[in-house]
N, C-alpha and C positions, 0 to 999 in steps of 0.2 A: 702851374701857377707862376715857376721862377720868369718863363718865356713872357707870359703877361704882362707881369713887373718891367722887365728888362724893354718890352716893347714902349711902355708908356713914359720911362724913364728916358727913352730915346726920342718919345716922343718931344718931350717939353726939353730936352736937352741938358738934364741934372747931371753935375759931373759925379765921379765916381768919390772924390774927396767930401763934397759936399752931402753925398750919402751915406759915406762912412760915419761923418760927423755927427749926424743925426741920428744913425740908427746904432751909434755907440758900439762900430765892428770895424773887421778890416777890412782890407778893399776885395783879401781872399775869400773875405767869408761871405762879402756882396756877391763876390761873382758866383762862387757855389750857389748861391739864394739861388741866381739865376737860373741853374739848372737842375731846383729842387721841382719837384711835382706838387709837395705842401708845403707850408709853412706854419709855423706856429702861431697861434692866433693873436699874440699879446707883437709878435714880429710885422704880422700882415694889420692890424690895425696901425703901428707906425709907418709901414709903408700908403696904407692908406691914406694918410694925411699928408706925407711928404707930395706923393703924388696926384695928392687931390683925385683918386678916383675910389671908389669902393667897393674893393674888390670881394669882400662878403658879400656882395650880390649877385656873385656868381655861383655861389652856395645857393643861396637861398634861391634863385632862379630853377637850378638842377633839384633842390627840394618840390620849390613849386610844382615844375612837371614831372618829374617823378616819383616825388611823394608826398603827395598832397594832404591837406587836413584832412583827417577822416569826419566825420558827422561825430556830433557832439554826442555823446554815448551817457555822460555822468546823470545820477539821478539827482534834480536839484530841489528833490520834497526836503521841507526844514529837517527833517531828522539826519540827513546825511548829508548836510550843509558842511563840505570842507575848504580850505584856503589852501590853493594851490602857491607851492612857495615859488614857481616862477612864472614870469608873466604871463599872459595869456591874449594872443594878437585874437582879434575879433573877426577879421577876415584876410585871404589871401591878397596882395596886395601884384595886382600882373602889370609889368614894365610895358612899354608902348613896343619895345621889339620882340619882346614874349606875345601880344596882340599882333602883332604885325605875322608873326610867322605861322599862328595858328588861321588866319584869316588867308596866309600866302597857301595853307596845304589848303583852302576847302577852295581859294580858286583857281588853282592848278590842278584840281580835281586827284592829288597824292592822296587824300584821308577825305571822309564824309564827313557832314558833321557829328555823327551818330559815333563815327570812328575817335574823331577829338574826344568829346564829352566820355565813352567811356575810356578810351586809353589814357585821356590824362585827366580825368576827373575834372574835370570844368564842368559846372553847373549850364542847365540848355538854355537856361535864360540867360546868362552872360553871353555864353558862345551870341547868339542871336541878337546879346545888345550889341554888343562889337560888330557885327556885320552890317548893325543898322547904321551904327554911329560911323564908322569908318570904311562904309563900301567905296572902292575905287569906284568912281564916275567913269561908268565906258559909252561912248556915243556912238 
């Protein structure tokens, strides 16, 4: 994660003072970030912002294909009606490069689509809208 940071930060060209100021540390302790693997979550939310990119969706992306929502298992007859105390997303939500890669294995012919849908649980009707919606045009 610290390499990520450190890349985008060089990208937009944020000095090292101006990072410190903001994320209320020293310049040693930015640079350690740099070469941390994780971060602590209340730390990568202020980097997030300083650097305008968001970097929890690099989580969630690695959640997505590797572990995906399982099918809705709860019984929701009125007698065992409970309130889950945290939220509850309603569906996987897949980024256009997360689309992009799973459509790049089926026409490179690396994975089937039979291989997508069950290694990374992707439903067949997505996989299939995605190929419809966004097949490269070959003439």
């Amino acid at each position: 994660m610290g390499t990520l940071i450190k890349k985008r930060s060089d990208e937009l060209g944020i000095g090292i003072n101006r990072l410190s100021n903001f994320l209320k540390c020293t310049e040693e302790e930015i640079k350690s970030m740099y070469k941390a693997e994780s971060i602590d979550s209340h730390l990568l939310l202020r980097w997030s912002k300083i650097l305008e990119y968001d970097f929890f969706r690099i989580y969630s992306q690695h959640l997505i294909l590797h572990a995906p929502a399982t099918g809705n298992t709860v019984d929701h007859s009125p007698a065992k009606k409970t309130k889950n105390a945290l939220p509850q997303f309603r569906k996987n939500i897949y980024s256009k490069e997360l689309i992009d890669y799973m459509l790049e294995l089926v026409e490179t012919g690396r994975k089937t689509k039979i291989e997508i849908i069950e290694q990374y649980k992707i439903p067949k009707t997505t996989l299939y809208k995605w190929i419809a919606k966004y097949r490269k045009i070959s003439n």
